[in-house]
C-alpha positions in Angstrom: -60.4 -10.0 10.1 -61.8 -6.4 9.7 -61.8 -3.4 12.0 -65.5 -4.0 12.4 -65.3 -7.6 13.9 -62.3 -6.9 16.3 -64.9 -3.1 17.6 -67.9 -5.5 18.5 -65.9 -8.3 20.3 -65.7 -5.3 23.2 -66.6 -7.6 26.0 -64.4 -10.0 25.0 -61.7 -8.0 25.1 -62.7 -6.5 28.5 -63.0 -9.7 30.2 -59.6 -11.2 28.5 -57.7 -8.1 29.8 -59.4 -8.4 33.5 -58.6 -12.4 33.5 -54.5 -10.8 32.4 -55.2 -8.8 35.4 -55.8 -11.4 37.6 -53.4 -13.4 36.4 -49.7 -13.8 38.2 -47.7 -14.9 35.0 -48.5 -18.5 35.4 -50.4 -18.7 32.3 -48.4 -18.8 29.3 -51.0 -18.9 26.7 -52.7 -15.7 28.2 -49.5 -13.9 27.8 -48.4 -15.2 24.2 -52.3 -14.3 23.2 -51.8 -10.8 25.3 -48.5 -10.1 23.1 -50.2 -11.2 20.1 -53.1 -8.6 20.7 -51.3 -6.0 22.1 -48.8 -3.1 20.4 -45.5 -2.2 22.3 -44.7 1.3 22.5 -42.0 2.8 24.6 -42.7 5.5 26.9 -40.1 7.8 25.5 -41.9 8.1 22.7 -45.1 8.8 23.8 -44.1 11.7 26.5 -42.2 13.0 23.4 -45.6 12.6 21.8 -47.1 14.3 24.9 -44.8 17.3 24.8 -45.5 18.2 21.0 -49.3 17.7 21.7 -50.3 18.8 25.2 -51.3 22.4 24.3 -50.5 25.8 26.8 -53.8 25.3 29.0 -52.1 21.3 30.2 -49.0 20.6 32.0 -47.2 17.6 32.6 -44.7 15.9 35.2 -42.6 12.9 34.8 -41.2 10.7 37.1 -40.1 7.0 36.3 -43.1 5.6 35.2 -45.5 8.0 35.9 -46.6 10.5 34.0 -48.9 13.8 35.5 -51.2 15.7 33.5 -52.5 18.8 34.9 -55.3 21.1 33.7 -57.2 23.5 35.1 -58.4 22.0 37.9 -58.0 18.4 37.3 -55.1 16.0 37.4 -54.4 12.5 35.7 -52.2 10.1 37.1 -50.2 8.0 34.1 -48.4 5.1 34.6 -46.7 4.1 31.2 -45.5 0.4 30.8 -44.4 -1.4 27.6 -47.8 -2.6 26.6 -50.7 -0.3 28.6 -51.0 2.8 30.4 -53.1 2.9 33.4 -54.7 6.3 34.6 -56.3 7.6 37.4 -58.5 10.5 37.1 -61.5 11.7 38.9 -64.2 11.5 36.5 -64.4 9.7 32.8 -65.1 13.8 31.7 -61.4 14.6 32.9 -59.8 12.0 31.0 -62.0 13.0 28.0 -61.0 16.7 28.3 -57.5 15.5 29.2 -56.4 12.4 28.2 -58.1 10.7 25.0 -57.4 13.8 22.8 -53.8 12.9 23.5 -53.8 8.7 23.1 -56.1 10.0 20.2 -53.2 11.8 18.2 -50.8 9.1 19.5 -52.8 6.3 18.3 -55.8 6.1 16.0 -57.8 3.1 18.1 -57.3 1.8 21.7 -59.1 0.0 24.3 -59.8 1.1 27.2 -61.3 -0.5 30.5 -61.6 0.7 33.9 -60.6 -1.8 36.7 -63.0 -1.0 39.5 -66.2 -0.7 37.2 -67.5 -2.7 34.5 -66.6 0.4 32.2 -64.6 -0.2 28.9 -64.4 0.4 25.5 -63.1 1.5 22.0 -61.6 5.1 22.1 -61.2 6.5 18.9 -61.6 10.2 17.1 -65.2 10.7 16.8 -65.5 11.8 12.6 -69.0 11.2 11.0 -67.6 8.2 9.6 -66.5 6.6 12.7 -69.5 4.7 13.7 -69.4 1.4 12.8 -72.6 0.2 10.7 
């Protein structure tokens, strides 16, 4: 399967990761196809990431978990687990300015969907090659 199948099975994805969501742990298929899908990381490794790439205008905070990212006048909450990190921000333009330049450099594609809306997508670099045809 190609990069271009997995990008336009988007709701799929969104809907699979909401049902995960939902779910308490019961189901085991959901969770074998949810590590089958899914890339570990450990979240040493991507503050380390964080601290090499955040650049002089962006601070961050750890604690636990949780990860801070402060800029100018906005804030992102992180909260880094073995398989996803789930933000908080204020608007989708903070975690743009903020955020996705940062899961950009630490990974070239990820998903992202937001739990209270019905927004969600691919994240990647935008190049003039990017867009799928």
């Amino acid at each position: 399967m190609n990069l271009r199948n997995i990008i336009y099975k988007a709701d799929l994805l969104n809907r699979f990761f909401k049902s995960m969501n939902g779910n308490s742990g019961d189901d085991q298929l959901l969770a074998k196809q949810f590590d089958y899908i899914t890339r570990s990381f450990e979240r040493k490794s991507f503050v380390a990431h964080a601290e090499m790439h955040l650049n002089g205008k962006q601070q961050y905070y750890t604690y636990g978990d949780q990860m801070i990212i402060s800029g100018k006048k906005q804030d992102i909450s992180l909260h880094i687990y073995k398989k996803q990190i789930k933000f908080l921000c204020q608007s989708l333009t903070a975690a743009e300015m903020l955020l996705f330049p940062l899961l950009w450099s630490f990974h070239p594609f990820l998903f992202v969907t937001g739990w209270n809306q019905n927004n969600y997508g691919w994240i990647s670099p935008y190049t003039s090659t990017s867009q799928v045809k």
